[in-house]
Each structure stands twice: as structure tokens, then as C-alpha cells.
KOLTI-423012 format. One record per residue: chain; x negated, y negated, z of N, C-alpha, C, O, CB in turn; residue number from 1; residue in three letters. Coordinates in nm, 4 decimals, padded with zeros to 6 digits. Glycine has a CB too. Layout:
REM residues N
+--------+----------+----------+----------+----------+----------+----------+----------+----------+----------+----------+----------+----------+----------+----------+----------+-----+---------+
: cadena :      nc1 :      nc2 :      nc3 :     cac1 :     cac2 :     cac3 :      cc1 :      cc2 :      cc3 :      oc1 :      oc2 :      oc3 :     cbc1 :     cbc2 :     cbc3 : num : residuo :
+--------+----------+----------+----------+----------+----------+----------+----------+----------+----------+----------+----------+----------+----------+----------+----------+-----+---------+
:      A :        X :        Y :        Z :        X :        Y :        Z :        X :        Y :        Z :        X :        Y :        Z :        X :        Y :        Z : NUM :     ALA :
...
+--------+----------+----------+----------+----------+----------+----------+----------+----------+----------+----------+----------+----------+----------+----------+----------+-----+---------+
This chain:
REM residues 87
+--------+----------+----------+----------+----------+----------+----------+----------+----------+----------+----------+----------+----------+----------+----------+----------+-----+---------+
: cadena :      nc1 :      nc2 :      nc3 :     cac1 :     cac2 :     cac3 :      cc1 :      cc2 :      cc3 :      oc1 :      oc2 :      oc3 :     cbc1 :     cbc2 :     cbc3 : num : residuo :
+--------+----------+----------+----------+----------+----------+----------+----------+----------+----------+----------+----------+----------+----------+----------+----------+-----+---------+
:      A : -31.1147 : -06.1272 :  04.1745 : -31.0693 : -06.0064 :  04.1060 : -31.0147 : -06.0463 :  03.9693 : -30.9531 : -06.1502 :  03.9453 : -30.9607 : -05.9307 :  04.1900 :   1 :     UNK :
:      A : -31.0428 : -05.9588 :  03.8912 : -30.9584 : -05.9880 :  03.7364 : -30.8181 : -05.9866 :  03.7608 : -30.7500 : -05.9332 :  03.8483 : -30.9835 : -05.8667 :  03.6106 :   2 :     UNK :
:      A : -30.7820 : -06.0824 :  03.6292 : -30.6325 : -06.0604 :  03.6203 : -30.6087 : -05.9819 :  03.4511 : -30.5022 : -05.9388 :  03.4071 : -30.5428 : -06.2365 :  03.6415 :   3 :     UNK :
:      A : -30.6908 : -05.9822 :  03.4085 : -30.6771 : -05.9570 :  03.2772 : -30.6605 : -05.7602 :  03.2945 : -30.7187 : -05.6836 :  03.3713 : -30.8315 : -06.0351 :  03.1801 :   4 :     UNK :
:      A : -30.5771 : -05.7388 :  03.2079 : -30.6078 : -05.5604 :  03.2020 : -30.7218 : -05.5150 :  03.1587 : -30.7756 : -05.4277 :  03.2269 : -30.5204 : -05.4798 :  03.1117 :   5 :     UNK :
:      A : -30.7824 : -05.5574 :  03.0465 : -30.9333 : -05.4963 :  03.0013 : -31.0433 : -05.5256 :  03.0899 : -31.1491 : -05.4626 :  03.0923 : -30.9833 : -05.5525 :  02.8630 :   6 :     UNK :
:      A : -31.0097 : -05.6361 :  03.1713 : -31.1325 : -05.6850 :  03.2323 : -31.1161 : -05.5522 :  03.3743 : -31.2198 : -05.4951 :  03.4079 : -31.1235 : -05.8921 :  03.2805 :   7 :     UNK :
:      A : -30.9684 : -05.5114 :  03.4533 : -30.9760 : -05.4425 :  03.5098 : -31.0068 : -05.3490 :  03.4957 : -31.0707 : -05.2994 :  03.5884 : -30.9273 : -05.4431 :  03.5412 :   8 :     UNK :
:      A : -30.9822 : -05.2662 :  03.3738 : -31.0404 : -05.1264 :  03.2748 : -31.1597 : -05.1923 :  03.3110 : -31.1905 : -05.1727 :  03.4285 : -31.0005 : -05.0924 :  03.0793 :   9 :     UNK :
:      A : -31.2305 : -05.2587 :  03.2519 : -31.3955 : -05.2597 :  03.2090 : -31.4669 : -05.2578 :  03.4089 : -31.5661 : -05.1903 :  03.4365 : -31.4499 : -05.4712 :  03.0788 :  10 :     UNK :
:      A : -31.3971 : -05.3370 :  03.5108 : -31.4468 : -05.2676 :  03.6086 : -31.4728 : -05.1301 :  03.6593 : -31.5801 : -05.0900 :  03.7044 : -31.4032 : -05.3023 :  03.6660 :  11 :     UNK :
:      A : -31.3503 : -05.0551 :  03.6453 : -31.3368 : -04.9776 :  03.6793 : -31.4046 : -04.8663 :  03.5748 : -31.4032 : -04.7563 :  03.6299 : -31.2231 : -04.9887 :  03.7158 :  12 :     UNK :
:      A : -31.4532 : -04.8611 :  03.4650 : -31.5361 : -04.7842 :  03.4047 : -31.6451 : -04.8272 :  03.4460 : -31.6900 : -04.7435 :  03.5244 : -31.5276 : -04.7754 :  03.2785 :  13 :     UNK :
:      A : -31.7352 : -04.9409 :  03.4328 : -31.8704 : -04.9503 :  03.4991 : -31.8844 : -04.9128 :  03.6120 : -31.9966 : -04.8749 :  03.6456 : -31.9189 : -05.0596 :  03.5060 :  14 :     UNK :
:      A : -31.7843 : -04.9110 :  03.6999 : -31.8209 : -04.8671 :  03.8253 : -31.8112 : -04.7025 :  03.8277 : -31.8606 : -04.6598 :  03.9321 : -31.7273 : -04.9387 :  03.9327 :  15 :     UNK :
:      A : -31.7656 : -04.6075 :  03.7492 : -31.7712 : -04.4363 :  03.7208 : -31.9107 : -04.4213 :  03.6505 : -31.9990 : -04.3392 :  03.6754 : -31.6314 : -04.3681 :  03.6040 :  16 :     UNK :
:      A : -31.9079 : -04.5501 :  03.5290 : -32.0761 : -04.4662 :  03.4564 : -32.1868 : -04.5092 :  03.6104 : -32.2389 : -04.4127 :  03.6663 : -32.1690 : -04.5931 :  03.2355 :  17 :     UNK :
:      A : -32.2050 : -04.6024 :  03.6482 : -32.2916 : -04.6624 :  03.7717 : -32.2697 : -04.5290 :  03.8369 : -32.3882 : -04.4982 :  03.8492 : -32.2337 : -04.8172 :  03.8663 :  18 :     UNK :
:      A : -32.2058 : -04.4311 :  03.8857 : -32.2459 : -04.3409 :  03.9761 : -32.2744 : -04.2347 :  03.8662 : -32.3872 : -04.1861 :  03.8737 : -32.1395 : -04.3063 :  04.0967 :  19 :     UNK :
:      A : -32.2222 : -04.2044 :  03.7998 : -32.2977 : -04.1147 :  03.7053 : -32.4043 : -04.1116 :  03.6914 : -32.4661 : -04.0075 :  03.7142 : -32.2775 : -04.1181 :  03.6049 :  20 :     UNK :
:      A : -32.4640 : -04.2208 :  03.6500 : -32.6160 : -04.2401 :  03.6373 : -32.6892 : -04.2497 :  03.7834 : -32.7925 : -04.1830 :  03.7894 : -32.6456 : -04.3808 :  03.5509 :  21 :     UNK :
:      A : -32.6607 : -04.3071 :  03.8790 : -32.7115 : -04.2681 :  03.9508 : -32.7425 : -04.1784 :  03.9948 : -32.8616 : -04.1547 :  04.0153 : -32.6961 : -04.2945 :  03.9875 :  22 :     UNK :
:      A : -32.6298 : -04.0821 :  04.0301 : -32.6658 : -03.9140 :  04.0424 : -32.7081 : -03.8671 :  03.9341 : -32.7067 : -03.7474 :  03.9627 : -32.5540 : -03.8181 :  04.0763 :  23 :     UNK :
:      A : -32.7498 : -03.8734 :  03.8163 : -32.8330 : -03.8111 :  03.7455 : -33.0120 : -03.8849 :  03.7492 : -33.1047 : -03.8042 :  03.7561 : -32.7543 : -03.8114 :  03.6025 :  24 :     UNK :
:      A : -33.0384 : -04.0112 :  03.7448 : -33.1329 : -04.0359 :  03.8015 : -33.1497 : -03.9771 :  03.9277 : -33.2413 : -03.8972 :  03.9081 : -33.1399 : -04.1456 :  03.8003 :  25 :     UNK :
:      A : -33.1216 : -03.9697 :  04.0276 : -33.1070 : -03.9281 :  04.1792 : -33.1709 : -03.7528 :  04.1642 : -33.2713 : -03.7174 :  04.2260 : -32.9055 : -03.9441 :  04.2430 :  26 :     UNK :
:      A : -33.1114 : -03.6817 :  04.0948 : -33.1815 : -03.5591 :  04.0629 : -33.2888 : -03.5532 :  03.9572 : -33.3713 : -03.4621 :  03.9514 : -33.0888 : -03.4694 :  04.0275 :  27 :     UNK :
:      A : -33.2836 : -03.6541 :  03.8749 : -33.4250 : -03.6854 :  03.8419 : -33.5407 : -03.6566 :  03.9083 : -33.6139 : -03.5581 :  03.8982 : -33.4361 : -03.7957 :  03.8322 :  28 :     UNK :
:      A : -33.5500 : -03.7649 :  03.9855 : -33.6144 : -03.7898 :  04.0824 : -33.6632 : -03.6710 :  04.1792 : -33.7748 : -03.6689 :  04.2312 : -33.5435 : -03.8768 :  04.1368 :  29 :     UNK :
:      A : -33.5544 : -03.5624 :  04.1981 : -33.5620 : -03.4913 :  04.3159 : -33.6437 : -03.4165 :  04.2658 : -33.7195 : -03.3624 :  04.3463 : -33.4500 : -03.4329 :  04.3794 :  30 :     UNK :
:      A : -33.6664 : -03.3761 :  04.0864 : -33.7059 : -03.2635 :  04.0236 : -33.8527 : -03.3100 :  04.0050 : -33.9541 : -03.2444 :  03.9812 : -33.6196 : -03.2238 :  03.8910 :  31 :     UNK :
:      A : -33.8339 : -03.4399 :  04.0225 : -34.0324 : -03.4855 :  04.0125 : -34.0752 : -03.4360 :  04.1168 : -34.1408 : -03.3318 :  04.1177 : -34.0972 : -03.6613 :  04.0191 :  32 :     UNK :
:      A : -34.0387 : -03.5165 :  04.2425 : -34.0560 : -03.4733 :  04.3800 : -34.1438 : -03.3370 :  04.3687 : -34.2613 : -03.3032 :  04.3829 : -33.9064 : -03.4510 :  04.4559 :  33 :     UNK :
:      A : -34.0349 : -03.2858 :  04.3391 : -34.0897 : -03.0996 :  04.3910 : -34.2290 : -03.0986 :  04.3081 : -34.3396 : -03.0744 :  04.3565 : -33.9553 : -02.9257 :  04.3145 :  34 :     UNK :
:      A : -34.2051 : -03.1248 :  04.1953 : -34.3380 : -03.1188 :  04.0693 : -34.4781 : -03.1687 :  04.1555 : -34.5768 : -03.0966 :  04.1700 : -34.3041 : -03.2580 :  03.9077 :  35 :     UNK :
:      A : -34.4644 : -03.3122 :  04.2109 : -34.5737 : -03.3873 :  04.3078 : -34.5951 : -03.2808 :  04.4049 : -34.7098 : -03.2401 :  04.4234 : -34.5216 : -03.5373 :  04.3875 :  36 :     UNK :
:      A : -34.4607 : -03.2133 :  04.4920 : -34.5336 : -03.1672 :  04.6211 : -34.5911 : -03.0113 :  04.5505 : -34.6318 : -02.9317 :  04.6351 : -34.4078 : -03.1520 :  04.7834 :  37 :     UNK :
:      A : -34.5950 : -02.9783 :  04.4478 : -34.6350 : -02.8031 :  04.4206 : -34.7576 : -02.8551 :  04.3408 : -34.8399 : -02.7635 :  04.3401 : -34.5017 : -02.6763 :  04.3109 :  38 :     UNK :
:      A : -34.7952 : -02.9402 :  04.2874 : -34.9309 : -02.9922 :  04.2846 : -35.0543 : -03.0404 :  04.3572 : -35.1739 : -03.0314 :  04.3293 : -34.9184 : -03.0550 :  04.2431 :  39 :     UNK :
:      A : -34.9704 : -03.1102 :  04.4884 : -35.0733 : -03.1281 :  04.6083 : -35.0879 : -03.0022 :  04.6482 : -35.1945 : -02.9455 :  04.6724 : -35.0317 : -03.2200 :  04.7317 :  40 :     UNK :
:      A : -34.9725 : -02.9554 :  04.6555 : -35.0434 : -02.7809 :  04.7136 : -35.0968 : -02.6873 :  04.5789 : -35.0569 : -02.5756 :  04.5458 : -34.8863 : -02.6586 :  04.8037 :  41 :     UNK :
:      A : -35.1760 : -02.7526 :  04.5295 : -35.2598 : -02.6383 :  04.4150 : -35.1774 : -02.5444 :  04.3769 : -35.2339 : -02.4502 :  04.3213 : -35.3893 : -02.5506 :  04.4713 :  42 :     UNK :
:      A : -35.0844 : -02.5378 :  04.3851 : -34.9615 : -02.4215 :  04.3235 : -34.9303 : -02.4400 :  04.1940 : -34.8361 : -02.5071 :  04.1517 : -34.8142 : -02.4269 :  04.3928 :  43 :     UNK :
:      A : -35.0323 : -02.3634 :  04.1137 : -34.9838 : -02.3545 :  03.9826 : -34.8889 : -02.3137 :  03.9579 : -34.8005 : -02.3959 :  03.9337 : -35.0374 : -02.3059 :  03.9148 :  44 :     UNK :
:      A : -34.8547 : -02.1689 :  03.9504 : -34.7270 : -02.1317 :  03.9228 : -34.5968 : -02.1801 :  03.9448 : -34.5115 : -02.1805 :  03.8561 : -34.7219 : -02.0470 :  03.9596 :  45 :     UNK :
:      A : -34.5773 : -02.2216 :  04.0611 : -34.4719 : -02.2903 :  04.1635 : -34.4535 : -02.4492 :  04.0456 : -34.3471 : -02.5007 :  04.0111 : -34.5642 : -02.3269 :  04.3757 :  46 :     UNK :
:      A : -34.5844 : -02.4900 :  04.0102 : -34.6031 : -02.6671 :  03.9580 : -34.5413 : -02.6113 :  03.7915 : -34.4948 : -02.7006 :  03.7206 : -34.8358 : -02.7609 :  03.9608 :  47 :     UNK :
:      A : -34.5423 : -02.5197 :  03.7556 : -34.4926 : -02.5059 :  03.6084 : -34.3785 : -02.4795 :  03.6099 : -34.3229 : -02.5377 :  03.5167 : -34.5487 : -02.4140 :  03.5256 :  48 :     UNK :
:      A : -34.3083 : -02.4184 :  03.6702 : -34.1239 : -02.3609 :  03.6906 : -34.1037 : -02.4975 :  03.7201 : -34.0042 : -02.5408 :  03.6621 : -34.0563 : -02.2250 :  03.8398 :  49 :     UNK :
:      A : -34.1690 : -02.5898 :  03.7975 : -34.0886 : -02.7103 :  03.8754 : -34.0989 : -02.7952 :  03.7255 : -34.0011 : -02.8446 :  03.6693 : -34.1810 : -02.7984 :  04.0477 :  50 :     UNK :
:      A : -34.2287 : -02.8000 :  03.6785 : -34.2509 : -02.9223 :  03.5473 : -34.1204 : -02.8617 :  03.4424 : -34.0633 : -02.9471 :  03.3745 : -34.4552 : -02.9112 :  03.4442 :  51 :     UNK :
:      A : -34.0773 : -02.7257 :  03.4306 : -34.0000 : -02.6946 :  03.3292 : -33.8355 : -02.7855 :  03.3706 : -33.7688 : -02.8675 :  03.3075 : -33.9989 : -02.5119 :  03.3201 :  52 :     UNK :
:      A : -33.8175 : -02.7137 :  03.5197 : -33.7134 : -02.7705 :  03.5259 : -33.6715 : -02.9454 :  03.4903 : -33.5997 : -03.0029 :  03.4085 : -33.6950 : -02.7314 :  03.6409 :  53 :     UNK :
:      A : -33.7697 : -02.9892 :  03.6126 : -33.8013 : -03.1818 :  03.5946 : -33.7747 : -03.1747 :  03.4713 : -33.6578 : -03.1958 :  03.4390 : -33.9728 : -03.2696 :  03.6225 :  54 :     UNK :
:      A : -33.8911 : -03.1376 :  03.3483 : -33.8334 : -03.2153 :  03.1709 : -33.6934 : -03.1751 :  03.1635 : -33.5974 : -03.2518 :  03.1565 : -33.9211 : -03.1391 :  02.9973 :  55 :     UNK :
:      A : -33.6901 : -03.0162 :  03.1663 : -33.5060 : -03.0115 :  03.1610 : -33.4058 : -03.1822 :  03.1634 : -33.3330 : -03.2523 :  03.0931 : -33.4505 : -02.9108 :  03.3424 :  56 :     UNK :
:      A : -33.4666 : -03.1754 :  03.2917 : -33.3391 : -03.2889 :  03.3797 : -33.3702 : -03.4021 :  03.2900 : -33.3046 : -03.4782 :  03.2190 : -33.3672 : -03.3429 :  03.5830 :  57 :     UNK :
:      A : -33.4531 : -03.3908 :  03.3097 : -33.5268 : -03.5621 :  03.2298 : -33.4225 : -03.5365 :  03.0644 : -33.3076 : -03.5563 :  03.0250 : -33.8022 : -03.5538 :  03.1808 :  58 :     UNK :
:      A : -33.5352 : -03.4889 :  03.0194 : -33.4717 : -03.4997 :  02.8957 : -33.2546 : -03.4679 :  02.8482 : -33.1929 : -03.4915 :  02.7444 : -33.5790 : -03.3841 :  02.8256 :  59 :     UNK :
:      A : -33.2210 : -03.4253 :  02.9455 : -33.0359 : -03.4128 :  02.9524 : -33.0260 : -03.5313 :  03.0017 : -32.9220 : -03.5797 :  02.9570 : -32.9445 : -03.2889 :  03.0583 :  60 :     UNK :
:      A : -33.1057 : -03.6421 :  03.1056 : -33.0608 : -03.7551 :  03.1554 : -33.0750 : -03.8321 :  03.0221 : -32.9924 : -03.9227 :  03.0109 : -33.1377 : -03.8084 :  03.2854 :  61 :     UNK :
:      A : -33.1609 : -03.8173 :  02.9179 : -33.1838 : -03.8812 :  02.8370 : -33.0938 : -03.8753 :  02.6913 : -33.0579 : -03.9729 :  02.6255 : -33.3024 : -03.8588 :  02.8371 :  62 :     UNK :
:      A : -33.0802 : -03.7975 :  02.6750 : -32.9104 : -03.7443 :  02.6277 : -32.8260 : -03.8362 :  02.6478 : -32.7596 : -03.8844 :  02.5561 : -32.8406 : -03.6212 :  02.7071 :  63 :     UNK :
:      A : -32.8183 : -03.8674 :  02.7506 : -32.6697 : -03.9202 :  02.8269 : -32.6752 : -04.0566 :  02.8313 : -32.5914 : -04.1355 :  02.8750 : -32.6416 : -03.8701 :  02.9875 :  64 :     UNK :
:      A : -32.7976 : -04.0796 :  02.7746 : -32.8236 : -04.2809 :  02.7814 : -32.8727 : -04.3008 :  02.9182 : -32.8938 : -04.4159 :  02.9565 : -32.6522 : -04.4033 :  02.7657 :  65 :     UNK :
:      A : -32.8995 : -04.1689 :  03.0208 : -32.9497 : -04.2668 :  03.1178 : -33.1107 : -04.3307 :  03.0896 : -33.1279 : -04.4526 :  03.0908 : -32.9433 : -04.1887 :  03.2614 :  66 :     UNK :
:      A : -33.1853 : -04.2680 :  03.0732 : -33.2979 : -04.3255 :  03.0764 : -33.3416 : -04.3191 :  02.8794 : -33.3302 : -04.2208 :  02.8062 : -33.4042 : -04.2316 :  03.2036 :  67 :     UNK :
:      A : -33.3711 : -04.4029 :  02.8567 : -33.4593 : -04.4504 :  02.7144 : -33.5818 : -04.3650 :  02.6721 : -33.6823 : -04.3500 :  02.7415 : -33.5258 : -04.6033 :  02.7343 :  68 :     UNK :
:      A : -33.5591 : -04.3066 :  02.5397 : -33.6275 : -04.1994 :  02.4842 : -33.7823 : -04.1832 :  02.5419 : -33.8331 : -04.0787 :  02.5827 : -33.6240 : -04.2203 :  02.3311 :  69 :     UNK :
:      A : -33.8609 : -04.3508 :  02.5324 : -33.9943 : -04.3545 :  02.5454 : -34.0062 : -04.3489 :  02.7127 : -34.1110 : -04.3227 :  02.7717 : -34.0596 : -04.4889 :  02.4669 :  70 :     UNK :
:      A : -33.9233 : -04.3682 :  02.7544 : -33.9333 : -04.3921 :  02.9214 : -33.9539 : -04.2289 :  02.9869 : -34.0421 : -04.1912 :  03.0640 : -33.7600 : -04.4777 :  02.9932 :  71 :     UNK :
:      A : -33.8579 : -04.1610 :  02.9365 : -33.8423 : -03.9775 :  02.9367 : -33.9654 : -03.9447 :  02.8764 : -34.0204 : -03.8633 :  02.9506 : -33.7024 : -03.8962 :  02.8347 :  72 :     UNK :
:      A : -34.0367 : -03.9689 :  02.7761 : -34.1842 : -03.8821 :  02.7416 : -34.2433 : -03.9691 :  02.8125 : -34.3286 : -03.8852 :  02.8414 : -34.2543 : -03.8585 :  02.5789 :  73 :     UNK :
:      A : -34.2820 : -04.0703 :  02.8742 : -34.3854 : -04.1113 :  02.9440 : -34.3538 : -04.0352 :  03.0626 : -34.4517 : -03.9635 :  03.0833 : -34.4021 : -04.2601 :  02.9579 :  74 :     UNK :
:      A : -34.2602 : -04.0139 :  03.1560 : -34.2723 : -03.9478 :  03.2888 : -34.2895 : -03.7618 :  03.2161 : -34.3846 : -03.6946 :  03.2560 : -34.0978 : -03.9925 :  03.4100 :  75 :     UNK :
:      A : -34.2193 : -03.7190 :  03.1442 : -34.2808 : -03.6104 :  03.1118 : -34.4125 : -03.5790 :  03.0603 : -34.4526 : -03.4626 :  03.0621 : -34.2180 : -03.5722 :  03.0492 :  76 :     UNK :
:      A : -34.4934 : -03.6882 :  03.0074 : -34.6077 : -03.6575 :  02.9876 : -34.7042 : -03.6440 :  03.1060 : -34.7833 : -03.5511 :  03.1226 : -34.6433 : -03.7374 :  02.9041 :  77 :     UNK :
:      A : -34.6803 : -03.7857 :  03.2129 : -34.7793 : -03.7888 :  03.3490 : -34.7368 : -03.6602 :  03.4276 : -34.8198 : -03.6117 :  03.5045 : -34.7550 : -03.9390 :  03.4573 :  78 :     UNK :
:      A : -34.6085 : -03.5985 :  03.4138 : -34.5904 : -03.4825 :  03.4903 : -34.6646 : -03.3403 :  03.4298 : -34.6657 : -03.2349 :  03.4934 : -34.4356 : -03.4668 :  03.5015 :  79 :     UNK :
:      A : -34.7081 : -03.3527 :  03.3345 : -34.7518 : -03.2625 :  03.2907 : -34.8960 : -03.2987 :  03.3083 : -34.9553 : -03.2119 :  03.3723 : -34.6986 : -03.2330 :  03.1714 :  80 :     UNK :
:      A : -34.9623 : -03.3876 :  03.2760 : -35.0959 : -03.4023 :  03.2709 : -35.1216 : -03.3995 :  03.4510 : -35.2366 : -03.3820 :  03.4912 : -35.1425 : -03.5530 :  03.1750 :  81 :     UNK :
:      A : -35.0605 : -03.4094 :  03.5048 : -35.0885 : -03.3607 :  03.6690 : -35.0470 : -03.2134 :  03.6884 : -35.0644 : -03.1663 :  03.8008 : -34.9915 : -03.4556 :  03.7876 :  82 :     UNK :
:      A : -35.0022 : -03.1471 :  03.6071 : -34.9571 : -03.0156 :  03.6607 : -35.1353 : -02.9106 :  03.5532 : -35.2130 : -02.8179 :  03.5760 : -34.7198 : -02.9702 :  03.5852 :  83 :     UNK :
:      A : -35.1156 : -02.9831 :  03.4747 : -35.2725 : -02.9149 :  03.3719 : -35.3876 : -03.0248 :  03.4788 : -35.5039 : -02.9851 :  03.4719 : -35.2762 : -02.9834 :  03.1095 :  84 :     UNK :
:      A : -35.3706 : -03.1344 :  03.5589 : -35.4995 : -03.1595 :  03.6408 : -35.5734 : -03.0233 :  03.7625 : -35.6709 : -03.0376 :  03.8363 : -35.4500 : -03.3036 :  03.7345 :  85 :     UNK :
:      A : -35.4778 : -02.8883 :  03.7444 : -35.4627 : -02.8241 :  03.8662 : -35.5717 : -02.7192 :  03.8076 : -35.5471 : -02.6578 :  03.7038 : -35.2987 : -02.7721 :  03.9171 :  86 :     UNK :
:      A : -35.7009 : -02.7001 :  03.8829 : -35.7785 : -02.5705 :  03.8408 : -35.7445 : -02.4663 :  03.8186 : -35.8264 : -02.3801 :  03.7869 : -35.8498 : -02.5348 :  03.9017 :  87 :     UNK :
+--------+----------+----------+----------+----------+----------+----------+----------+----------+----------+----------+----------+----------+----------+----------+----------+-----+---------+
């Protein structure tokens, strides 16, 4: 364990942003999810409300430093080019 005060500060903040980001990745994730399953089911309509929300999330996670500008348009782009793969 630290003995130093900053070093105890500096634990104890990495360990608040570490769940932060996790739960915002974590709903990331959940908002792709739905995007994948309303695409296997040919559900257009259903696959565009879901792709709106997902970038939403994406791009506010990206805001926040969780995920890196180019990392956020690459999953928003494959989510979209699977939601326009839908007849």
C-alpha cells in the first residue's frame, strides 16, 4: 500500500475513472448488441432507432476519453454498413 498522500489520491482516483469507463463501455456494448440482434432479424426499422441510439452512446463515450476518436467512427461506421446491408 502507499504511504505517500498523492500516491493514495492517485489510487483512489484510478480506481473511480476504471469504473466509470467501464460502465460506459459496458453500455456501449449493450447498444451494439441490440443493433447485431435487430439486424439478424431483418428489422429495419427496429436496426435504425437501435444504430441511432449505439452512435449516441458511442460518440458521448468518446467525449469522455473513453474510447479514441478513430476507434468510435470505425465501430460506428461497421454498425452502420450492417444496418444499410439489410434489404
Amino acid at each position: 500500500m502507499a504511504n505517500i498522500k498523492s500516491a493514495k489520491k492517485r489510487i483512489l482516483v484510478a480506481k473511480t475513472r476504471n469504473e466509470r469507463n467501464k460502465s460506459i463501455k459496458s453500455a456501449v456494448k449493450t447498444a451494439i448488441k441490440k443493433v447485431d440482434a435487430a439486424v439478424a432479424a431483418n428489422d429495419k426499422e427496429a436496426a435504425s432507432a437501435a444504430l441511432l441510439a449505439a452512435t449516441s452512446a458511442i460518440d458521448k463515450a468518446t467525449s469522455k476519453g473513453v474510447y479514441h476518436k478513430n476507434t468510435a467512427s470505425r465501430k460506428v461506421s461497421r454498425l452502420a454498413k450492417a444496418v444499410n446491408s439489410i434489404a
